[in-house]
C-alpha angles and dihedrals in degrees: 000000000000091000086049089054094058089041082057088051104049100045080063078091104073124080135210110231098223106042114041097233130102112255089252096049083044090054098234094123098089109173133354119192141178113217111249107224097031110040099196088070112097110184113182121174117202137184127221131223088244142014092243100037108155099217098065091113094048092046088054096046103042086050087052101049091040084049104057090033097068105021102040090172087085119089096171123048112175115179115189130191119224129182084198101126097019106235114253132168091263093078091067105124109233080253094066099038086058084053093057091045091242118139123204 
């Protein structure tokens, strides 16, 4: 749990170019997972604002090279997209929300 933290922490990094939030305050990261019988293998699976977001293939690639760059434990990074649960305004993190100047 500990490695999964620091993945978290570092995708923070990544921003969506429409809403200035990272993809994890955003709550688009949806899962990240180690494998279990090989460790180099990273598997995250994220959401998107919409079904048709145009910046899928950025969001993939910048979690990959980010990814490899600072774990470089990892020889496999596989990144899927899920609509499971479809992504809504309620998964901001309180983070992000703070970001966007919205109170709850």
């Amino acid at each position: 749990m500990e490695e999964e933290n620091k993945v978290r922490d570092v995708l923070k990094g990544i921003y969506d170019p429409e809403i200035p939030i990272n993809i994890v305050d955003l709550g688009l990261v949806y899962s990240i997972e180690i494998g279990k019988e090989d460790k180099s293998i990273l598997t995250i699976t994220i959401g998107l604002t919409t079904i048709n977001c145009p910046n899928v293939t950025d969001f993939i690639e910048s979690i990959k090279s980010i990814c490899f760059k600072e774990f470089p434990n990892f020889t496999k990074v596989n990144v899927n997209v899920s609509f499971d649960p479809p992504w809504n305004p309620d998964m901001i993190s309180p983070s992000g929300l703070l970001d966007l100047n919205i109170l709850k």
